[in-house]
C-alpha positions in Angstrom: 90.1 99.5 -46.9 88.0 97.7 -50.1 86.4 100.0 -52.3 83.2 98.2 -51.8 83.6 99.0 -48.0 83.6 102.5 -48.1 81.1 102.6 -50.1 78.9 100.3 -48.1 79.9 102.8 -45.5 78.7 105.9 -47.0 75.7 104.3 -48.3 74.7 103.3 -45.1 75.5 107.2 -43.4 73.3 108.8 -46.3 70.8 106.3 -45.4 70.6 107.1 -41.2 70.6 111.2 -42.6 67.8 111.1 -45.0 66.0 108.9 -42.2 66.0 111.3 -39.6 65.2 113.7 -42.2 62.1 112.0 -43.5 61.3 111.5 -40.0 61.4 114.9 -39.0 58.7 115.9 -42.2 56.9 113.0 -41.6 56.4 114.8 -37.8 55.7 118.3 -39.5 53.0 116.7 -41.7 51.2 115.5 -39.0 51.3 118.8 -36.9 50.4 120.5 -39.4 47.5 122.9 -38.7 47.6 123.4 -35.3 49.2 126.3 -34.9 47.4 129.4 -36.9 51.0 131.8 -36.1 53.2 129.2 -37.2 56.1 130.8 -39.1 57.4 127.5 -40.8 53.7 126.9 -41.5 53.5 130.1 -43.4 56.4 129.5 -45.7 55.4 125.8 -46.4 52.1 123.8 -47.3 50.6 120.3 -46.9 51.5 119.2 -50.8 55.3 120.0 -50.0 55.9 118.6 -47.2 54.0 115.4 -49.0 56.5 116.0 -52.2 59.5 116.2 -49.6 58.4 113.3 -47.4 58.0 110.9 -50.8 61.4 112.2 -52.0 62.8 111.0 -48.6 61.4 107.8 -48.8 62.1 107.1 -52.4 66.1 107.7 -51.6 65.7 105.6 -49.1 64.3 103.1 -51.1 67.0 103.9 -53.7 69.7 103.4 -51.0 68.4 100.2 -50.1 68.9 98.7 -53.6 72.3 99.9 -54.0 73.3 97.9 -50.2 71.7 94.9 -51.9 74.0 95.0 -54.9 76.9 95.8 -53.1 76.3 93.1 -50.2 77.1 90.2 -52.5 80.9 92.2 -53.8 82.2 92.5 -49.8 84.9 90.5 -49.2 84.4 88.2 -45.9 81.0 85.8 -45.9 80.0 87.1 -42.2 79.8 90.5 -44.1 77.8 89.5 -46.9 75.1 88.1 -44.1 74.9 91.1 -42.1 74.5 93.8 -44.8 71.7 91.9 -46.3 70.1 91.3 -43.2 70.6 95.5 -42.5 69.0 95.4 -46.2 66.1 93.4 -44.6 65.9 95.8 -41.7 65.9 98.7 -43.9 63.5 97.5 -46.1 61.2 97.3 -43.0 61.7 100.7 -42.1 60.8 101.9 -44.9 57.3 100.1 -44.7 57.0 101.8 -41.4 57.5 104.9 -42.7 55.1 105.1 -45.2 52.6 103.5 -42.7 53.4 106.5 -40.6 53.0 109.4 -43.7 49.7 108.1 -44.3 49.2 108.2 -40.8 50.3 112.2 -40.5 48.3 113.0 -43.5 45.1 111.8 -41.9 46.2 114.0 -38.6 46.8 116.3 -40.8 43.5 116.6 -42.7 41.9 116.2 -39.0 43.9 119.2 -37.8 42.9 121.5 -41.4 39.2 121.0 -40.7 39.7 121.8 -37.5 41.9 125.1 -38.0 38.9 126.0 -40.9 36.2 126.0 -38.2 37.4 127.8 -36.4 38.9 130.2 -38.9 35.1 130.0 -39.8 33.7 131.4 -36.7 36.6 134.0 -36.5 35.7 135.2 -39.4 31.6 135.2 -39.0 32.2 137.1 -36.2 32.7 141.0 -37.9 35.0 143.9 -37.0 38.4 145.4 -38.4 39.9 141.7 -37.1 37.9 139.8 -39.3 38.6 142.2 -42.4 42.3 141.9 -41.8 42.2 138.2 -41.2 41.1 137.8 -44.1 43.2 140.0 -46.6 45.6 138.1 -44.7 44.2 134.9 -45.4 44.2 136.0 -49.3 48.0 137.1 -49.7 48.9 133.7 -47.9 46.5 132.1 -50.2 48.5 133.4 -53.8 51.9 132.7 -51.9 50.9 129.5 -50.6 49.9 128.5 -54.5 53.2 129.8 -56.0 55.1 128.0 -53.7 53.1 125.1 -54.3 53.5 125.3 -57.9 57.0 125.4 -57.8 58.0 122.8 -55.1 55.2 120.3 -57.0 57.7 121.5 -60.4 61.5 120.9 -58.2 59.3 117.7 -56.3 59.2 116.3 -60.2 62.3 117.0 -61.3 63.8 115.5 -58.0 61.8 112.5 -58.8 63.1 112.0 -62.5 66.6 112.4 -60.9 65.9 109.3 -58.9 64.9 107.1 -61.6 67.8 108.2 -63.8 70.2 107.0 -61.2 68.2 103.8 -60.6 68.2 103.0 -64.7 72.0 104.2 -64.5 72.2 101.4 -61.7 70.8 98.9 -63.5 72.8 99.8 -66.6 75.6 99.4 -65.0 74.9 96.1 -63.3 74.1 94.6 -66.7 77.7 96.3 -68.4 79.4 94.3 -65.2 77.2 91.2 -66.5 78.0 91.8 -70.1 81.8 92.2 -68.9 82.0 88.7 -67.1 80.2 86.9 -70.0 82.8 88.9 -72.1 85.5 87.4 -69.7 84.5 83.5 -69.9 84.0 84.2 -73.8 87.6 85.2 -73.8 88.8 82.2 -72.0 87.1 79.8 -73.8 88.7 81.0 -76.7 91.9 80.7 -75.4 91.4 77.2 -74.6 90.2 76.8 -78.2 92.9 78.4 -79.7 95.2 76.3 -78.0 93.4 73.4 -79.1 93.1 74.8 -82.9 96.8 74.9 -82.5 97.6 71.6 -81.5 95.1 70.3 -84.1 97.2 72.7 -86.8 100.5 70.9 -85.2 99.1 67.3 -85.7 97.7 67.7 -89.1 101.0 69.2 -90.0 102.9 66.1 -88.9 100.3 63.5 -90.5 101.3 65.9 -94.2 104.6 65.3 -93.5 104.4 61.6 -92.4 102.5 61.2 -95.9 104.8 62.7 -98.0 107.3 60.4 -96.4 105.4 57.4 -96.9 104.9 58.3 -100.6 108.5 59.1 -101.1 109.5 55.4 -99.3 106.6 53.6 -101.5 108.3 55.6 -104.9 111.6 54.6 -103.9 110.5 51.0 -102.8 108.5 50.5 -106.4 112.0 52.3 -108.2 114.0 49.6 -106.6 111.8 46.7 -107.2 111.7 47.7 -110.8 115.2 47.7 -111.1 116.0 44.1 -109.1 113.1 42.9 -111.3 115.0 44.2 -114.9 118.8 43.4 -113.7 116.7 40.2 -112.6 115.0 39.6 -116.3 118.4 40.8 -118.1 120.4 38.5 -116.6 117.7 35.9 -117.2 117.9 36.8 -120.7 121.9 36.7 -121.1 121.3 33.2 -119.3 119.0 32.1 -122.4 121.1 33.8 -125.0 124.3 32.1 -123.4 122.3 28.6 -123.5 121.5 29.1 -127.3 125.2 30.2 -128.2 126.3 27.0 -126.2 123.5 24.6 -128.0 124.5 26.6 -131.3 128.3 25.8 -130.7 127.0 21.9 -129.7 125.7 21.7 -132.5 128.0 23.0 -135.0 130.5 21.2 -133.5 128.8 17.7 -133.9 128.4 18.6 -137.5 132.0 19.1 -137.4 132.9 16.0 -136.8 130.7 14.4 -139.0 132.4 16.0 -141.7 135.6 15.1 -140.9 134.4 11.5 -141.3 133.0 11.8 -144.3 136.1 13.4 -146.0 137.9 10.4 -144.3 136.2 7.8 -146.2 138.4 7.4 -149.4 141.4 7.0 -147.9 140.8 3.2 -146.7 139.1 0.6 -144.9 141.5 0.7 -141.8 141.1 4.6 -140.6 137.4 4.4 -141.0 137.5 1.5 -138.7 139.9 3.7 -136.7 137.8 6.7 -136.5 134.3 4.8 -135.8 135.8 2.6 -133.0 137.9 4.7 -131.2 137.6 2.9 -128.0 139.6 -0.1 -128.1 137.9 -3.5 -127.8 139.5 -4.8 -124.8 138.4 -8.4 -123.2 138.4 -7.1 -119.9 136.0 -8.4 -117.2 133.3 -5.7 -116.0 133.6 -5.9 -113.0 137.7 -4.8 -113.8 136.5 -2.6 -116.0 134.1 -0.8 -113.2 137.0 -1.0 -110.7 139.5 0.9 -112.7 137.0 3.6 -114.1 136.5 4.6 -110.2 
């Protein structure tokens, strides 16, 4: 069986017990002072029976807040329904218990001025029975105020018993509030920290992504730079080929016209020769064209 079963169980025997109990002083409350040679009457007073009656009633009262607590923890929904409605119920009962007390206190009262008249005329009435009756009447009196004195002292302590255990109730229902907000705290952290982690994960992949990006932009720029100098260095062996070439052009044509010029004292004839070396030919052009191609 659940925990909170059995407890609801016991709860709800301690609760049937101190309600016959209360009943019962309730009943000797309000028969109290009819009978002058009452030996339970001797022994107790009105004020106890009071102090022992609001005990009952506040246990009962403190019973009934601990099945309203532990209605909502059973496990079955028809279960929850019928202990709060016993809750209800009991709740009533008290109510018609304390309509009753005040009810045996006035009978009570009723019966008292009743028992003092005539314990008035007994004693107005003279002799060795009026004497004893009331030496009697004075021991009772000093027993009846100790007692009083100490049940009104255990009535007090009882009483700051019962509100110990209802603060101790209430402390505990907040520690079980405190440990469920504790609980969703915990798992809402959880679920953040798995968050933070993934976060953590994906920033770590964008570092890496841009130290890659930075390493393929270096390298890109390095090659570039070296297409664009094996690009301007062969540009440059292009121009300093073109200038030997135009160089060698033009020492060659310088050459030659040396060669003429040294030429020129050795006759007519090989100065005609070396100006015209083509041979004049009277060849049509169009016989000219047709043997060129």
């Amino acid at each position: 069986m659940d925990q909170v079963v059995e407890e609801v169980e016991k709860v709800k025997k301690e609760f049937e017990e101190t309600y016959k109990q209360t009943q019962e002083h309730i009943k000797s409350i309000s028969e109290y002072g009819k009978s002058r040679t009452s030996i339970a009457e001797e022994k107790s007073s009105l004020p106890r029976l009071n102090g022992v009656a609001q005990d009952g009633m506040n246990l009962l009262q403190s019973l009934q807040f601990k099945l309203d607590l532990l209605a909502p923890q059973l496990p079955f929904d028809d279960h929850v329904e019928k202990t709060q409605a016993l809750a209800q119920s009991w709740k009533s009962q008290i109510q018609s218990l304390r309509l009753s007390l005040r009810n045996a206190n006035l009978q009570a009262k009723a019966n008292m001025r009743k028992a003092a008249q005539e314990e008035r005329e007994l004693l107005l009435g003279g002799g060795e029975e009026s004497t004893a009756r009331r030496r009697n009447l004075q021991t009772k009196a000093g027993m009846t105020s100790a007692a009083e004195s100490i049940t009104e002292s255990l009535r007090r302590t009882r009483q700051l018993m019962v509100q110990e255990v209802e603060r101790s109730a209430s402390t505990l229902m907040t520690v079980d509030e405190s440990t469920t907000v504790l609980t969703k705290a915990e798992s809402e952290y959880k679920g953040h920290r798995s968050l933070l982690s993934r976060t953590r994960n994906l920033l770590s992949t964008m570092q890496r992504q841009d130290i890659l990006d930075r390493v393929i932009l270096v390298v890109g720029f390095i090659i570039f730079s070296l297409v664009v100098l094996y690009v301007v260095s062969k540009r440059m062996g292009l121009l300093k080929l073109q200038r030997k070439l135009i160089e060698a052009v033009k020492s060659g044509s310088a050459g030659q016209v040396e060669i003429i010029a040294g030429a020129g004292g050795q006759g007519a004839d090989v100065a005609q020769v070396q100006m015209n070396p083509v041979p004049e030919l009277n060849v049509p052009l169009e016989q000219a064209m047709h043997d060129e191609l």
